[in-house]
VEXDREN-2710 file (C-alpha; in Angstrom, 1 decimal):
% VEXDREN-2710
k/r/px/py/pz
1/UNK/0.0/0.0/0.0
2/UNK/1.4/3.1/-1.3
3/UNK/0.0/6.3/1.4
4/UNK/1.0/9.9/2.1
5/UNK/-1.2/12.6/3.4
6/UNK/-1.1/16.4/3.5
7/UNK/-1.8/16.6/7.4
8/UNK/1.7/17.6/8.2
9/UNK/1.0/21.5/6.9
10/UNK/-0.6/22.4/9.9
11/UNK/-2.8/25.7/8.0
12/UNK/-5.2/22.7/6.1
13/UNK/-6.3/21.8/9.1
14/UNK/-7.2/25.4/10.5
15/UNK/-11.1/26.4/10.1
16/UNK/-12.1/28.9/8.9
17/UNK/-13.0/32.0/11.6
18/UNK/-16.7/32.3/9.9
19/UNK/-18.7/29.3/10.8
20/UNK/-21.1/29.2/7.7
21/UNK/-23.8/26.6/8.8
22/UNK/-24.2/28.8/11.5
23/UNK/-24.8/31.9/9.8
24/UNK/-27.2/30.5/7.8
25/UNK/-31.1/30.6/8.4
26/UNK/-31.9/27.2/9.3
27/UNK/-29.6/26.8/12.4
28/UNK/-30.9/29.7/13.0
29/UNK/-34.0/29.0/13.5
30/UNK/-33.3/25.3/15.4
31/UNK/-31.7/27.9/17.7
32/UNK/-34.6/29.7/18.3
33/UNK/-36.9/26.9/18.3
34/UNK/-34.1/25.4/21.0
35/UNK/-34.8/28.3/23.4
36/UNK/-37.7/26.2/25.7
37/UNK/-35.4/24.1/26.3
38/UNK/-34.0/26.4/29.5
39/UNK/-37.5/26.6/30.7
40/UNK/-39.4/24.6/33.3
41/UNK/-41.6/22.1/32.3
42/UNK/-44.4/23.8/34.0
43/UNK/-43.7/26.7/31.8
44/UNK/-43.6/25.1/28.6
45/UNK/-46.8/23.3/29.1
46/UNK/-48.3/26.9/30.0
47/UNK/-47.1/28.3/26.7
48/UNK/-48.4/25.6/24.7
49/UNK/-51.8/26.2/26.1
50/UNK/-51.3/30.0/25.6
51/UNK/-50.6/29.0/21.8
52/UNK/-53.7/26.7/22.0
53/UNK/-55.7/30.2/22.9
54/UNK/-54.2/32.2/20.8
55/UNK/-55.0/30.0/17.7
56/UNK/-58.6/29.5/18.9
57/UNK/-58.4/33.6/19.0
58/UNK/-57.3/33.8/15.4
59/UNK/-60.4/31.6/14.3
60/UNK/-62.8/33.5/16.2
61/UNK/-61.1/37.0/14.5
62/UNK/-61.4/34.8/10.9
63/UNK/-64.9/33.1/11.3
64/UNK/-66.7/35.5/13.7
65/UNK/-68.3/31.7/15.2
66/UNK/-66.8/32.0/19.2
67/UNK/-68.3/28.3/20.0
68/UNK/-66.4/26.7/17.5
69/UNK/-63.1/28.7/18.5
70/UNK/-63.5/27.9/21.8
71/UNK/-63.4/24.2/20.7
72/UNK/-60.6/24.4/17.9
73/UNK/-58.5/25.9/20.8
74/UNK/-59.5/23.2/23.4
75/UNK/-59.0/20.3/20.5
76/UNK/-55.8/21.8/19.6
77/UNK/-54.4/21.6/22.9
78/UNK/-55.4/17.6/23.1
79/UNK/-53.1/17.1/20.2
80/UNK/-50.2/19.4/21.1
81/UNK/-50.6/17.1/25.0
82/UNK/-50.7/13.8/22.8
83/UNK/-47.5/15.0/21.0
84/UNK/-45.9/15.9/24.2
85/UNK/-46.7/12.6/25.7
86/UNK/-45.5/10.7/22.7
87/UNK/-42.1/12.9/23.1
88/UNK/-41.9/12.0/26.8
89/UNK/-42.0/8.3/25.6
90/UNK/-39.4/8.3/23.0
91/UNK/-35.9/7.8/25.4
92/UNK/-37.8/5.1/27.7
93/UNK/-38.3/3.2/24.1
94/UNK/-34.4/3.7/22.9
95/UNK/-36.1/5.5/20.1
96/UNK/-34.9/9.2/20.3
97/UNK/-33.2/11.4/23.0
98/UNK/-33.7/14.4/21.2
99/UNK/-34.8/17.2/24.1
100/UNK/-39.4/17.5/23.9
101/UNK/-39.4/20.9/25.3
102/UNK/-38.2/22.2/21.8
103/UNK/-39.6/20.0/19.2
104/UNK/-42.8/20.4/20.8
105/UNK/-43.6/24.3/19.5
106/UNK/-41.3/22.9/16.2
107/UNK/-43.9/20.2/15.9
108/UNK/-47.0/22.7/17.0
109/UNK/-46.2/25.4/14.0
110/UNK/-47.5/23.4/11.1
111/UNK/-50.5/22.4/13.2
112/UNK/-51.1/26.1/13.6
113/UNK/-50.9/26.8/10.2
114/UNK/-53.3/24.3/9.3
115/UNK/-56.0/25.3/11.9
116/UNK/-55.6/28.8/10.7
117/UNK/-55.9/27.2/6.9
118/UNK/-59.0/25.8/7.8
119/UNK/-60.4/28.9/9.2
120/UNK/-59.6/31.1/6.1
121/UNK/-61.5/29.2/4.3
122/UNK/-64.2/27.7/6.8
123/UNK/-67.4/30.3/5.3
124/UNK/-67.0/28.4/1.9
125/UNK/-67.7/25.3/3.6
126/UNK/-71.2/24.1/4.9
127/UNK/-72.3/22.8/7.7
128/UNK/-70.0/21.5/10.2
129/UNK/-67.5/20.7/7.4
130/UNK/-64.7/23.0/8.6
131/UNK/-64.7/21.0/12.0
132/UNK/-64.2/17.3/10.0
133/UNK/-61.3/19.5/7.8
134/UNK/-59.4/20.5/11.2
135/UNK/-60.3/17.1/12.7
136/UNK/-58.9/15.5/9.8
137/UNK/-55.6/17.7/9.0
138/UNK/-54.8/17.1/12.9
139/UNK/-55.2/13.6/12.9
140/UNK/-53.0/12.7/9.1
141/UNK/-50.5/15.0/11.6
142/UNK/-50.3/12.6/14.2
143/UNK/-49.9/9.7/12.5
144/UNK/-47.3/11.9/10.3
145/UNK/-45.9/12.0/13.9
146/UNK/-46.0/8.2/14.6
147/UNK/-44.6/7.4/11.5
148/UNK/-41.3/9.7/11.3
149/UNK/-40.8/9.3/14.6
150/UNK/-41.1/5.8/15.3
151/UNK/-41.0/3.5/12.1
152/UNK/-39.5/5.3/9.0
153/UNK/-36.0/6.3/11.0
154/UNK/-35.2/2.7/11.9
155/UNK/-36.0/1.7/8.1
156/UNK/-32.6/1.7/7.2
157/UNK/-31.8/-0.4/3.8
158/UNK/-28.5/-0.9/1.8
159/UNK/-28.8/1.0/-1.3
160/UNK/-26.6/-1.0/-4.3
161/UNK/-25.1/1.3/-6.9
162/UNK/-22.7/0.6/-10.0
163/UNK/-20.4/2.7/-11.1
164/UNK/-17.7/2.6/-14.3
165/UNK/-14.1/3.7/-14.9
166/UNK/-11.4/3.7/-17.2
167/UNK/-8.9/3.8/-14.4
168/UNK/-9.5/0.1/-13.6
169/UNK/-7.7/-1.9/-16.5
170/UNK/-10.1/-4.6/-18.3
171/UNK/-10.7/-8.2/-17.1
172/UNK/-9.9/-6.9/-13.4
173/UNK/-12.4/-7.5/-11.1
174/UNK/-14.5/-5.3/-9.2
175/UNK/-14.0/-2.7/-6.5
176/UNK/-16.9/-3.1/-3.5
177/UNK/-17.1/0.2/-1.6
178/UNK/-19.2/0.7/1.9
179/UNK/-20.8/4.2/2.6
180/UNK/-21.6/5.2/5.7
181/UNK/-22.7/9.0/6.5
182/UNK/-24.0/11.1/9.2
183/UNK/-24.4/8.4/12.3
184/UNK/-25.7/11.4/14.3
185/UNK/-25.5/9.3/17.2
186/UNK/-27.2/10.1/20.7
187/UNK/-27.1/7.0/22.4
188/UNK/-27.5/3.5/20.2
189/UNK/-30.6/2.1/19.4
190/UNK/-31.5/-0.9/17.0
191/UNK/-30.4/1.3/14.0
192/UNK/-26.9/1.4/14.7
193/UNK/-26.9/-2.2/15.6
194/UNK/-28.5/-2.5/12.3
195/UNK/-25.7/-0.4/10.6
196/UNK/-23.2/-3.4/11.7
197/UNK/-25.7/-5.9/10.4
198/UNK/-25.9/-4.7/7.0
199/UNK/-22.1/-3.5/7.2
200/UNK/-21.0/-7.5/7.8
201/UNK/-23.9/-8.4/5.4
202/UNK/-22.7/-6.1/2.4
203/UNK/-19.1/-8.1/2.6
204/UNK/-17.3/-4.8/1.0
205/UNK/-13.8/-4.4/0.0
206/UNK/-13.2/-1.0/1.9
207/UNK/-15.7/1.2/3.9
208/UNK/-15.5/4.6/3.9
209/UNK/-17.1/7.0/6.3
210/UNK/-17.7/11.1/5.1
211/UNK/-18.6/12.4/8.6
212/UNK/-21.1/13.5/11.3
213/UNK/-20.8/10.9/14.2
214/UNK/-22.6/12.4/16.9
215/UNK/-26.2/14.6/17.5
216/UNK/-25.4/17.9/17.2
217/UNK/-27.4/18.0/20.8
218/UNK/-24.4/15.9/21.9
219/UNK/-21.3/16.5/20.7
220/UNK/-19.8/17.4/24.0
221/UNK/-21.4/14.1/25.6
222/UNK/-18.8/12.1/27.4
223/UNK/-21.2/8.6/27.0
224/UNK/-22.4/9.7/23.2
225/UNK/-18.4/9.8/22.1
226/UNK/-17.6/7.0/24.0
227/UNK/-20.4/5.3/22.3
228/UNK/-19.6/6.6/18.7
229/UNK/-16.2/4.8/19.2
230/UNK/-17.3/1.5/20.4
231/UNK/-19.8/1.2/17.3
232/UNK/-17.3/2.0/15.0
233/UNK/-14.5/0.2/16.9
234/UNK/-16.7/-2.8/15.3
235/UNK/-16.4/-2.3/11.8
236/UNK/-14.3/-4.1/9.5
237/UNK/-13.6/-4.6/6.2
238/UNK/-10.0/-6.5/4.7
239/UNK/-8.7/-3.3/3.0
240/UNK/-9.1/-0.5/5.7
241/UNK/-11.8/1.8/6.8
242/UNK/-11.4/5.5/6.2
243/UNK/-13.0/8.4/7.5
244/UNK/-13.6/12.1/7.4
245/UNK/-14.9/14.7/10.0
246/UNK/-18.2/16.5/8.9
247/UNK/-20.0/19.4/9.6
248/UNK/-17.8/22.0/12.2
249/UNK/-21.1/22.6/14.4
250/UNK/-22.0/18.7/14.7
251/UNK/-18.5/16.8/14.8
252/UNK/-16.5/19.5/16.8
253/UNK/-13.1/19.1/15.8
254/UNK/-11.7/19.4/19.8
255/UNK/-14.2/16.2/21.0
256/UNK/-15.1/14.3/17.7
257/UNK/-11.2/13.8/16.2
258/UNK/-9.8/12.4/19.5
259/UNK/-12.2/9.5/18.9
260/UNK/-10.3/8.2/16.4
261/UNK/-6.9/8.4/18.3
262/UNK/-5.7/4.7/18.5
263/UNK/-8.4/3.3/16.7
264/UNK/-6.7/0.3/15.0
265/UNK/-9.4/-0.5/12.3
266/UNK/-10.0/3.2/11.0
267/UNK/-8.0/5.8/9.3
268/UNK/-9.0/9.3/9.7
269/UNK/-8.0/10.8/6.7
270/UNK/-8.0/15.0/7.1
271/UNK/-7.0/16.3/3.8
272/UNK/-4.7/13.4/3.0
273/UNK/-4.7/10.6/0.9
274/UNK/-4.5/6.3/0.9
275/UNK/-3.3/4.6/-2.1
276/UNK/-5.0/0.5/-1.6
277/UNK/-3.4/-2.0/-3.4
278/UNK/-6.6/-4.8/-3.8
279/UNK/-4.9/-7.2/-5.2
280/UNK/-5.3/-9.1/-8.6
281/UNK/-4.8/-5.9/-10.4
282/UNK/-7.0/-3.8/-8.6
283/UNK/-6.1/-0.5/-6.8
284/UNK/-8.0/2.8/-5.8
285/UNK/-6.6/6.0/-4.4
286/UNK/-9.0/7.1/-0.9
287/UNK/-9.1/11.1/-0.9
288/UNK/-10.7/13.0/2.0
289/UNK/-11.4/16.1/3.5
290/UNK/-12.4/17.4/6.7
291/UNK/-15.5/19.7/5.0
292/UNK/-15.3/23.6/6.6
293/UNK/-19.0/24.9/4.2
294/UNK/-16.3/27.7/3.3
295/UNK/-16.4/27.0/-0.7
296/UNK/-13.3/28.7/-2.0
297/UNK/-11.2/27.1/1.2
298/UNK/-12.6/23.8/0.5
299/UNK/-12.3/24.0/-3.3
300/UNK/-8.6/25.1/-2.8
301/UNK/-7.7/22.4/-0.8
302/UNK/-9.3/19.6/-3.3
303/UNK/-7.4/21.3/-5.7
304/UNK/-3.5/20.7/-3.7
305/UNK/-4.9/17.3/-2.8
306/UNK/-5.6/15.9/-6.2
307/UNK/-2.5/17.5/-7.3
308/UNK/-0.4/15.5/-4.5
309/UNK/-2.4/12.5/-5.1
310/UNK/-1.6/10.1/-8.2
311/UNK/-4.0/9.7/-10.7
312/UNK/-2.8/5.9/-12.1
313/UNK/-6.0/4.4/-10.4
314/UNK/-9.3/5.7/-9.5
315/UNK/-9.9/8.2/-7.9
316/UNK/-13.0/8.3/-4.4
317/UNK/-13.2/11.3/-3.1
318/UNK/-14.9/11.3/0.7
319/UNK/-16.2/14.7/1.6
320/UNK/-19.3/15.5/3.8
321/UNK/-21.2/18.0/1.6
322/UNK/-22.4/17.5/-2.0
323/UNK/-20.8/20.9/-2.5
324/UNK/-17.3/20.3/-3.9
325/UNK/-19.2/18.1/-7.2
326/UNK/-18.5/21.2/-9.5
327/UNK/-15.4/21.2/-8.8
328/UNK/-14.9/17.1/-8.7
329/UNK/-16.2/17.7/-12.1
330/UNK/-13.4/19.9/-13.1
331/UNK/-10.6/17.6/-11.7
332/UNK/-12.3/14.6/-13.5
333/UNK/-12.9/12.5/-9.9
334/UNK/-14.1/8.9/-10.7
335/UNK/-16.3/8.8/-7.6
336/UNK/-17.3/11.6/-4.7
337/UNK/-19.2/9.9/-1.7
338/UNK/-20.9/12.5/0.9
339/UNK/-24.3/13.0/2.6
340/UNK/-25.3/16.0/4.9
341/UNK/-28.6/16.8/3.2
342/UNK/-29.5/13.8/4.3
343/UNK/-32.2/13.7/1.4
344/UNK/-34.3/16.5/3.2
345/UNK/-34.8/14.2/5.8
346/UNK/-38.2/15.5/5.6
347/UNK/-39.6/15.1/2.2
348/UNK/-43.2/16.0/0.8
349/UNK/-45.2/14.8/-2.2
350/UNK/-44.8/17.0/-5.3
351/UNK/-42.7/20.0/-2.9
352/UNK/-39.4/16.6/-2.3
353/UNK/-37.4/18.2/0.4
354/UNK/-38.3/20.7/2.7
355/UNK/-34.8/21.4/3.7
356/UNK/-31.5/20.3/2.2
357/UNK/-28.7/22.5/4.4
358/UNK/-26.5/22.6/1.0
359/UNK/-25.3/26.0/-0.7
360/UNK/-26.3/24.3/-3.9
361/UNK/-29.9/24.1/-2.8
362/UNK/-31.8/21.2/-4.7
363/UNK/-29.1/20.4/-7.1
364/UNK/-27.2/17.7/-5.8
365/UNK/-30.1/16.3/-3.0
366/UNK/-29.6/12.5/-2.7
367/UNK/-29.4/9.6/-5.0
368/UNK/-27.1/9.2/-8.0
369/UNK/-25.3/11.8/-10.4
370/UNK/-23.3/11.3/-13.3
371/UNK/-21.3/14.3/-15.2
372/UNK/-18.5/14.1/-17.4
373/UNK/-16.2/11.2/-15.8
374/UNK/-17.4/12.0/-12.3
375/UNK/-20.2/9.7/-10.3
376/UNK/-21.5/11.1/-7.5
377/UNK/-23.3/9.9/-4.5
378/UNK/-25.3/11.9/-2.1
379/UNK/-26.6/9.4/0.7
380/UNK/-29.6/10.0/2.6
381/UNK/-27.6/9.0/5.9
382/UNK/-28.5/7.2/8.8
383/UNK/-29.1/9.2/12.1
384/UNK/-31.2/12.9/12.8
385/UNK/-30.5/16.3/13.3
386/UNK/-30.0/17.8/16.5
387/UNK/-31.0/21.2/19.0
388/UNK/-34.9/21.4/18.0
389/UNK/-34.7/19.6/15.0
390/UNK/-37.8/16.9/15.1
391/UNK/-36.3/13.2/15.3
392/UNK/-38.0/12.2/12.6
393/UNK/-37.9/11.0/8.9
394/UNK/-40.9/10.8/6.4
395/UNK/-40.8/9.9/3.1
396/UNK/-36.8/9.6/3.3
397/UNK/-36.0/6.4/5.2
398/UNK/-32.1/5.9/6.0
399/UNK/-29.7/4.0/4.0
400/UNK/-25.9/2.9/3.7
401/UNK/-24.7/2.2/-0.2
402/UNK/-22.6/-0.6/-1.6
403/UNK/-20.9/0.5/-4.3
404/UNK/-19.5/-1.5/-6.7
405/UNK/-16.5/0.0/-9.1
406/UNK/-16.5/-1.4/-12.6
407/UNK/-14.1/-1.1/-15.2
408/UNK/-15.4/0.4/-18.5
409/UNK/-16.0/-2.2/-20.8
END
């Protein structure tokens, strides 16, 4: 095996001053959302009914009909106390630790919006037709709840891709590549015993991992990183595992890196490179980044490592973000594994994701991309955002991807 890595110029592995995920709007609001969180429970419950009121207000200014507002208010505040309880259930299951105080008002604002949806439009409808509507939004809600929160996260499935290169001579056989992204531990549950399942499953050559080990709720956690290590402490594949750190916010560099320190079985590769002799012909050169968000850093970085980095076999590329694929384009990469977006996590019929977290927007999402000689692969990932962030996934189950490298021909 033929290795270097560009770690020993101590200014690559410097961060930028500006922390960009958390200049930008959505952290932003999880922060805000996060605020309940220092209050008493007491006082949370109090607000939620205040909320209650205060929608049941609205309907009354909308509709002019105060019976029916006093019960929209009442009926709203059963469902915000069923959400709560749910919530208060979820660590006693091993399902999520995330913290109820917040994700409760996260989880209240769309049914707000639909109760005052309902009342905008409640004089068109006859009868007692604009209760059934709210009755009905509210309850395709909950059972939005039940099923992000407790059956689509723990859905994970091994996704099999096939990808082709010219780097890999003819009649060689084929590379096998585990991907594993954003673990966004909190404590483990049967998903991360099911990540070692498929993992041992899957039989891959190498695995590689592009980042986000812990909840961004608990990144300072003593018991969360000492859980993060023994999971992956686990994993094993006969050519090497390699890893990357992710986002600056979520796999802080001062308590995530140090889990890797004397961690036989992984290499943590922080803008350096691996060449991996296979065997029987077969060899691939392992790239990775730590990933900053700050584009022209990044992107200037990629650029000195793909210059130190030989280009006699192919070329994977393990980077957090989908954000460096222009320029993995330009320096004709065979194959760029990342998540982050984690597929929108929360994804709509018609509308797809509601959020992605990526500078490029919708562009690069989740799923497979091909342009020019580059493949990329943006993988839904496996665990949940932290701070306020709702534990849940809907119509975006988690996954890990096999890929299998091809030569062309």
């Amino acid at each position: 095996m033929q290795n270097t890595t560009l770690t020993k110029d101590s200014h690559e592995l410097n961060e930028p001053t500006l922390d960009i995920l958390e200049e930008g709007l959505l952290h932003k609001m999880m922060l805000l959302f996060h605020l309940p969180t220092r209050l008493p429970g007491v006082l949370v419950v109090g607000l939620a009914l205040v909320v209650a009121v205060l929608t049941g207000v609205g309907w009354w200014v909308l509709t002019g009909d105060q019976p029916m507002a006093q019960l929209i208010a009442v009926l709203l505040a059963l469902f915000m106390a069923a959400d709560m309880t749910l919530l208060l259930t979820l660590p006693q299951q091993r399902i999520s630790y995330g913290p109820w105080k917040a994700q409760l008002f996260v989880l209240a604002l769309p049914r707000v919006v639909a109760t005052v949806g309902v009342g905008l439009v409640a004089g068109l409808l006859p009868g007692n037709w604009q209760l059934w509507l709210f009755l009905g939004l509210q309850m395709m809600g909950t059972a939005a709840f039940i099923r992000g929160y407790f059956i689509e996260p723990f859905k994970l499935k091994l996704t099999a891709v096939m990808t082709f290169t010219d780097r890999l001579p003819l009649g060689t056989g084929p590379i096998k590549v585990l991907h594993i992204s954003d673990l966004h531990v909190e404590r483990l549950t049967d998903r991360e015993a099911q990540v070692l399942k498929l993992a041992r499953e899957a039989k891959p050559d190498l695995i590689v991992i592009s980042g986000d080990y812990v909840n961004l709720s608990y990144n300072r956690d003593p018991k969360t990183l000492q859980q993060v290590r023994q999971l992956l402490s686990q994993l094993s594949a006969p050519f090497g595992i390699f890893a990357t750190l992710g986002s600056p916010p979520v796999d802080l560099r001062e308590t995530v890196a140090p889990i890797f320190d004397n961690l036989p079985n992984i290499t943590l590769l922080r803008h350096g490179w691996k060449q991996i002799d296979l065997r029987n012909g077969r060899s691939l050169t392992v790239m990775g980044m730590d990933c900053s968000h700050d584009l022209p850093i990044d992107a200037g970085r990629l650029a000195r490592l793909v210059a130190a980095s030989p280009g006699n076999a192919p070329q994977l590329l393990v980077y957090h973000s989908p954000e460096l694929m222009p320029e993995a384009i330009e320096h004709g990469i065979d194959l760029y594994v990342c998540g982050h977006t984690h597929g929108g996590q929360v994804r709509l019929p018609i509308l797809g994701p509601v959020f992605t977290s990526s500078q490029l927007g919708r562009r690069f999402v989740m799923g497979l991309y091909k342009i020019g000689r580059t493949t990329l692969y943006v993988s839904r990932g496996i665990g949940l955002e932290g701070l306020s962030a709702p534990r849940v996934r809907f119509m975006c189950p988690p996954e890990m991807t096999l890929i299998t490298i091809m030569p062309n021909g």
